[in-house]
N, C-alpha and C positions, 0 to 999 in steps of 0.2 A: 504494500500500500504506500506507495510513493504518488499520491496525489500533493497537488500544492494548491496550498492554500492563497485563492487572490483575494485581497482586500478590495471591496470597492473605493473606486477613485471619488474623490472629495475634492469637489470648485471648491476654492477660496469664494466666499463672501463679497457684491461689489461693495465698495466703501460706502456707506449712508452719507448724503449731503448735510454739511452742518447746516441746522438752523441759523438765521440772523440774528446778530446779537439786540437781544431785545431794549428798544427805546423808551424808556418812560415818560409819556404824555406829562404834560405843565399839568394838567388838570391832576393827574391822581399825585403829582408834589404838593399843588394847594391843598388838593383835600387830605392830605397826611399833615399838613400844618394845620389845617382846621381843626381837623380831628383831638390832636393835640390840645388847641387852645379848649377846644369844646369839653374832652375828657375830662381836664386837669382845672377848669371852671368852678367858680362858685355855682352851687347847685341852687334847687328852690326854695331848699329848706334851709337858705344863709350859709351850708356847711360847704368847706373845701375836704377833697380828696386829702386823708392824711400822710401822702407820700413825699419825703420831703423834694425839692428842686432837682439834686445831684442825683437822686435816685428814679427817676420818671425817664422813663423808656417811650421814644417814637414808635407809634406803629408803621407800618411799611403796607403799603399797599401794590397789585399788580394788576392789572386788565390782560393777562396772555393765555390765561386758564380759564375755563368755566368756573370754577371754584374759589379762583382769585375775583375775577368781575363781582362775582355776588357777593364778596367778605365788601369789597371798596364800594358798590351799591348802598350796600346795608347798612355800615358805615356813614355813607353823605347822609341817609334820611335819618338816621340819629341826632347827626349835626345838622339837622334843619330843623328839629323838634319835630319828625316828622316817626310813624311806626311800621315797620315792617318785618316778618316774622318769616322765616325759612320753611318753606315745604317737606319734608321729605315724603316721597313716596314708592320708595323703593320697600320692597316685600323682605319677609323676612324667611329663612332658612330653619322650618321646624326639623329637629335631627328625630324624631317619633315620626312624621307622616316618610320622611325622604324627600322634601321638595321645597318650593319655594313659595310661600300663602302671601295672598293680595296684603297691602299695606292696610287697605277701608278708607285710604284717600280718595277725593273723587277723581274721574279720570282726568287726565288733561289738566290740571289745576297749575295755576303758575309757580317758578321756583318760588318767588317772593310776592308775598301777601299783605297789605296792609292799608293803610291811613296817610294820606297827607293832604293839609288844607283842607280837612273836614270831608275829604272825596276816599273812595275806595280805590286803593287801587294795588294793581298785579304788575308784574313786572317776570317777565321769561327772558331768560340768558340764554342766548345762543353763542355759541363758538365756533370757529372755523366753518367747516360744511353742514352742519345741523342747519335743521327746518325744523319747522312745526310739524306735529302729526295733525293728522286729523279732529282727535280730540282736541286738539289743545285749539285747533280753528273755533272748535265749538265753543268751549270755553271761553275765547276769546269774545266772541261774537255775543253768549249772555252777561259778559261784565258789564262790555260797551251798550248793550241794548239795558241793561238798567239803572244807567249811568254812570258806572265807572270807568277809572281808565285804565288802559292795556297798555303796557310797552315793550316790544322785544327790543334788550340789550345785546349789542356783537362786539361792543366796548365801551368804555369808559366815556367816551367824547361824543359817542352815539347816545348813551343815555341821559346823558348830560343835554344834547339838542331836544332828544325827544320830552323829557321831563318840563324844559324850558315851554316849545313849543304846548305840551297839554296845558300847563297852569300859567301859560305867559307870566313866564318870570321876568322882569327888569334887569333885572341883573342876579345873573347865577352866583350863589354866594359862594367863592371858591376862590 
């Protein structure tokens, strides 16, 4: 038994293109100094944060993620007095069935959910090639039919116009 053993042959890998180095938009600088002066504020209750000056840590914000967009979203409407509150609707993993059980969210519901200027409003993050499913049209379509407002976010400067544009703001506080 003198058979030989061939190993199959193995391509090298082509090289993956770097990504661009990512640029940080003026807007999510101002809004990490807003953030800042908003955090570290006297509150309404007359009280300050009791952390003293040398110890008070910047947040950092990015728009290049889905995950990122919606912390610096979530973020500006805190610092406008404004409320919004994160969906999750992703199901959870029972280890007794084997499988993955609905969340009991409604379908389609936006990432961010909330209040500003007395109005209702939704807010869906998109990133890169994402769309809307179809639900989420739906969903869309009953906020705006009973008066609230809808905005897809694809970035920071995007939301920033759209927000502007629903509540004609004068000047975005940023």
């Amino acid at each position: 038994m003198d058979a030989i053993l061939q190993l199959p042959t193995v391509l090298p890998k082509a090289p993956k293109k770097p990504k661009p180095k990512y640029v940080k938009p003026e807007s999510l600088k101002a809004l990490e100094s807003m953030y800042f002066y908003w955090y570290y504020a006297e509150k309404d209750d007359g009280k300050y944060r009791c952390i003293p000056e040398g110890s008070r840590v910047r947040q950092t914000f990015r728009d290049d993620t889905t995950n990122a967009l919606t912390k610096a979203i979530k973020a500006w409407f805190s610092c406008q007095n404004g409320y919004v509150a994160r969906v999750n609707t992703t199901g959870m993993y029972d280890g007794r069935l084997k499988r993955y059980r609905h969340s009991g969210a409604t379908h389609g519901v936006a990432d961010l959910v909330g209040t500003f200027k007395g109005k209702s409003v939704s807010v869906e993050v998109k990133f890169g090639r994402d769309k809307q499913s179809e639900r989420q049209e739906k969903y869309q379509r009953q906020v705006e039919a009973a008066g609230g407002v809808y905005i897809i976010a694809r970035s920071f400067d995007g939301f920033l116009s759209e927000i502007n544009n629903k509540f004609q703001l004068w000047a975005l506080a940023y």
